[in-house]
N, C-alpha and C positions, 0 to 999 in steps of 0.2 A: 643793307636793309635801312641804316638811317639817311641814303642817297634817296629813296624811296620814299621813308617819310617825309623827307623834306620837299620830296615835291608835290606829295600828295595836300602837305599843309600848306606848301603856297600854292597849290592849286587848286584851293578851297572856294575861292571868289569864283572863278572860270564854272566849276562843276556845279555852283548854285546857280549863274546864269546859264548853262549849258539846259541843268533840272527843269530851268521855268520855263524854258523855250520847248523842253520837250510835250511837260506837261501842258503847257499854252497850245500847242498848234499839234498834238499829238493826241493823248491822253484824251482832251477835252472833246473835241469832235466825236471819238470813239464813245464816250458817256454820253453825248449828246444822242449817237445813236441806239444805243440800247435805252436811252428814254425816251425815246420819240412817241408821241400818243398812240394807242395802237398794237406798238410791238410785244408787248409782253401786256398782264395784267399788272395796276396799280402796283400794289405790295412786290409782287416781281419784281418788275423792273425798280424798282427802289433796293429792292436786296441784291439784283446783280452789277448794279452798279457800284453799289456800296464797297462789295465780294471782288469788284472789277480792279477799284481804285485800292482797295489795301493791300491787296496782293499784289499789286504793282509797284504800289511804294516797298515793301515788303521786298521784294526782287531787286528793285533799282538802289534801295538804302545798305543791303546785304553783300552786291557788288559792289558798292563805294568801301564799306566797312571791309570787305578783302584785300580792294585795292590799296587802304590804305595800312594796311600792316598789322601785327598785334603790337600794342605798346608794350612798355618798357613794364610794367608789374605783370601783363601777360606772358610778355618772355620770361621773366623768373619764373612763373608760376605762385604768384603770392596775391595778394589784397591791397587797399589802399590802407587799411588799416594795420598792416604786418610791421613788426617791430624790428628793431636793427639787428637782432638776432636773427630772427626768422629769416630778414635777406640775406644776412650773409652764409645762413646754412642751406638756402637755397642755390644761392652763387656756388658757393664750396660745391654743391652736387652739379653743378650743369660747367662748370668751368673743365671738371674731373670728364665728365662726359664727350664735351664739345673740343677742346683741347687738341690741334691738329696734330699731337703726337699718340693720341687714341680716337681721334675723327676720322673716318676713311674719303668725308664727304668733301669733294673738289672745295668746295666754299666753307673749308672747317673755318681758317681763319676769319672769314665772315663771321660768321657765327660766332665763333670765341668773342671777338671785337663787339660786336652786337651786344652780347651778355656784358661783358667786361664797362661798357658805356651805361647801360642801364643800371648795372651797378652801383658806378661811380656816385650817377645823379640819383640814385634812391635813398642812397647813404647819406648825402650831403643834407641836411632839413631845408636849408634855404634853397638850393637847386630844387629839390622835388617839391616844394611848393610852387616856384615858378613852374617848373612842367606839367602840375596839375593844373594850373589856370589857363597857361599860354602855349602848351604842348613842345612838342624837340623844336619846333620855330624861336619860339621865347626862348629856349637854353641857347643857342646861338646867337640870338641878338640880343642877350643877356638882360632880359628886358624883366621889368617889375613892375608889380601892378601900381597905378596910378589910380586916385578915384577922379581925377578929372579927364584923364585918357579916357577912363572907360567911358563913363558918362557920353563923351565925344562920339567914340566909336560907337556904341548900342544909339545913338541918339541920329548918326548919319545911318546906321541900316534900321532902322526902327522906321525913320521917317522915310528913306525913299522905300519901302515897301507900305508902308500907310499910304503914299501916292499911289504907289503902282496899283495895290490893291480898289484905292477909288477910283480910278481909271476904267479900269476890267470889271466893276460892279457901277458903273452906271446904268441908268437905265428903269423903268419902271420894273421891269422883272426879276433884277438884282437885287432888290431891297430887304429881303432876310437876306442874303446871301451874304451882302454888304456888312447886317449884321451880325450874323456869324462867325465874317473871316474880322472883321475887326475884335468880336472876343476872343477867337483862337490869337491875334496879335497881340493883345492885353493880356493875357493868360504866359506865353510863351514869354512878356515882357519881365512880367513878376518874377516867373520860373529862372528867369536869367540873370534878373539883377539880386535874387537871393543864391545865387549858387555863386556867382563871381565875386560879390561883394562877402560872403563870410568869409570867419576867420575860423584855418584848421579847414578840417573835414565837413564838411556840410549837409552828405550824403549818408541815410542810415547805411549802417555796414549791410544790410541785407538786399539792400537796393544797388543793384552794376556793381559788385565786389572789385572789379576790377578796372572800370571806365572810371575817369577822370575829370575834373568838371571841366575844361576844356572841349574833349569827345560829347560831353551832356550837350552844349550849346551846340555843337556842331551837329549833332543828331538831330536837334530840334529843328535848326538851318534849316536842315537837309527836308525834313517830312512838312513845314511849312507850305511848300508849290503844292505837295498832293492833297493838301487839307486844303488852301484857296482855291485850286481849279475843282473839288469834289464840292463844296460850298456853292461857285457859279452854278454846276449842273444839276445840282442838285435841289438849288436854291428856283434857278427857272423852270425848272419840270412842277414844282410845287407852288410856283407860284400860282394866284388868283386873283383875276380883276376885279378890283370892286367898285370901280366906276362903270363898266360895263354889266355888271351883276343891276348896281343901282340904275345904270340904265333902263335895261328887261322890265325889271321892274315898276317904274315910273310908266314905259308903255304899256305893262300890260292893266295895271290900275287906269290909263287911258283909256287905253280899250274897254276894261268893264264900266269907265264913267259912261259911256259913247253907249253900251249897251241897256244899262240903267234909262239912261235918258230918252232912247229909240220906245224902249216898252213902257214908261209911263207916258209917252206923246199919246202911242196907242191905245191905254187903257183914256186918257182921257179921251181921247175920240171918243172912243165907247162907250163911256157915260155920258157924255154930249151926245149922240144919236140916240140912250136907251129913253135920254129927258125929252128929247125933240120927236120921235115917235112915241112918247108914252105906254100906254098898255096895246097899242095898232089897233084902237076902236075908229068906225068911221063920228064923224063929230054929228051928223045930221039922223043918221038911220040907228046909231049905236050898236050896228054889227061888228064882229071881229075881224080887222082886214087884216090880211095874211103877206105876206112882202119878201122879197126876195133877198132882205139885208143879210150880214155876215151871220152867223151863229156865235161870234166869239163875244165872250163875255167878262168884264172887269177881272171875277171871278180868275178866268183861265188865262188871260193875261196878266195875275200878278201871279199865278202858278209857273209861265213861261220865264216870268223873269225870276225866281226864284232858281230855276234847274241853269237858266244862265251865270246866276250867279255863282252857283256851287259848281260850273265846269269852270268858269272864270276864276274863281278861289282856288283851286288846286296849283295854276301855275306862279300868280301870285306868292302861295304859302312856299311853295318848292325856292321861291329866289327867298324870300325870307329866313327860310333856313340856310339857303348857302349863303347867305349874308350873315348869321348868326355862326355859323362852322368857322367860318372864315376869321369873323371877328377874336373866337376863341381860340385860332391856331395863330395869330399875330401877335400874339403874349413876352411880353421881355425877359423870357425864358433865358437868352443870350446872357443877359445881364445876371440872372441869378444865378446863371450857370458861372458865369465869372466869377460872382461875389463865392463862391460855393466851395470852386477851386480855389481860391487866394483861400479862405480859410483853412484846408486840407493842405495846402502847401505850407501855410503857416506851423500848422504843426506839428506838418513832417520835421519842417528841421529845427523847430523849436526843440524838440523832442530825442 
């Protein structure tokens, strides 16, 4: 079992790049299609995509977590918080159990060996502070925390995923997306450099009794790809142009200028022809001549442009409110969301 873990912890790198490629060229297209315009209604398709991608994170994080074994407080059956009693009456009971002279199981001595290791390093304080940070990897490379190591290491995968992420969010339709998946980076940064950097236990005991803040980062690793590629699809199905909105709109104020302009020409014609025919007296006999001119009159021509105008206003008003909608769903929600969590995180582990 720790052949097992050891290769599951160095092959931690491989199965996050493996993760990103699924999600990238996998995952994404299929989100794409359930939001395609059309296919489902608005609200729908936003909840089955949503339902799509956490159940697949959900699935693919759960198979990772099997493949990689129960740790070493999950094999005894204890806490991170259990006291040197506690494991060693724990041990005393699985040793008596597992014990290849009352195990029947092909792999007793596994198992014995397995507990008997776990033991070992749980007993020790300084060993099980390393395996809490740096997992069975760190106890064989006998490794201790550094805060300039760390720094290093969060600072090289922090940054090429800050690339990578701005990369796969270019674009005009990316632009909450961008901003979401960089608060989920800011968020996951804080979470990480407060779990590795304290001192002791960091984690309330109610929270993963039994996960390790090594497993906490590696968790977080892990659900990372299915929160940035749910953020692109999510983020372009929602998105809205508002240069193309302000477009629309600029022509159709054109238009109703053009209409405006067309029915006062004509009303003034119309009162230029009602001054230049007068009351249709002839000027010599002072009878009423009668004339075959239009019937329309200033009157029903500023009536006409009136009902032009209130058909013209409606689609005008319609882009002003999707310009106003829009304006309101662009809000730095991200950012307070962040500021939000670091608070909550603060005083989880203040606390």
């Amino acid at each position: 079992m720790s052949d097992q873990q050891n290769d599951a912890s160095g092959g931690d790198d491989m199965s996050g790049l493996t993760g990103f490629f699924f999600y990238m060229f996998i995952v994404h297209p299929i989100t794409a299609w359930i939001l395609r315009p059309g296919r489902f209604e608005r609200k729908k398709s936003i909840m089955y995509a949503i339902l799509f991608l956490a159940g697949l994170a959900a699935i693919k994080t759960g198979l990772e977590v099997q493949q990689r074994g129960p740790n070493y407080y999950q094999k005894l059956g204890i806490t991170r918080s259990s006291s040197p009693l506690e494991i060693k009456r724990a041990y005393k009971k699985l040793s008596l159990q597992l014990h290849p002279d009352k195990n029947p199981s092909p792999d007793a001595p596994a198992q014995f060996d397995a507990v008997k290791q776990a033991y070992d390093v749980l007993m020790d304080m300084e060993l099980r502070e390393v395996y809490n940070k740096f997992g069975h990897e760190g106890i064989q490379q006998n490794k201790r925390y550094s805060e300039t190591q760390f720094l290093l290491e969060i600072a090289v995968f922090y940054v090429s995923y800050g690339v990578m992420a701005f990369l796969l969010t270019m674009g005009k339709k990316s632009g909450e997306a961008r901003n979401w998946t960089f608060t989920g980076l800011l968020a996951m940064l804080v979470l990480e450099v407060a779990v590795m950097s304290s001192q002791g236990n960091p984690l309330p005991e109610y929270l993963f009794p039994t996960l390790t803040e090594c497993e906490i980062v590696w968790l977080l690793h892990s659900l990372f790809p299915a929160f940035m590629n749910g953020c692109r699809s999510l983020g372009a199905y929602l998105f809205v142009d508002l240069d193309a909105q302000t477009r629309q709109l600029l022509l159709a104020l054109q238009e109703q200028n053009k209409d405006i302009l067309l029915v006062l020409r004509e009303v003034q014609i119309g009162v230029q022809t009602i001054q230049t025919h007068g009351a249709g007296r002839n000027s010599t006999s002072g009878a009423v001549v009668t004339t075959d001119m239009p019937r329309a009159t200033p009157t029903g021509k500023i009536r006409e442009l009136q009902e032009r105008l209130q058909a013209s206003n409606s689609s005008v008003a319609q882009a002003v409110q999707n310009l106003k909608a829009d304006k309101g769903s662009s809000s730095n929600l991200g950012f307070y969301g962040l500021i939000l969590g670091y608070i909550v995180i603060s005083y989880v582990f203040n606390n």
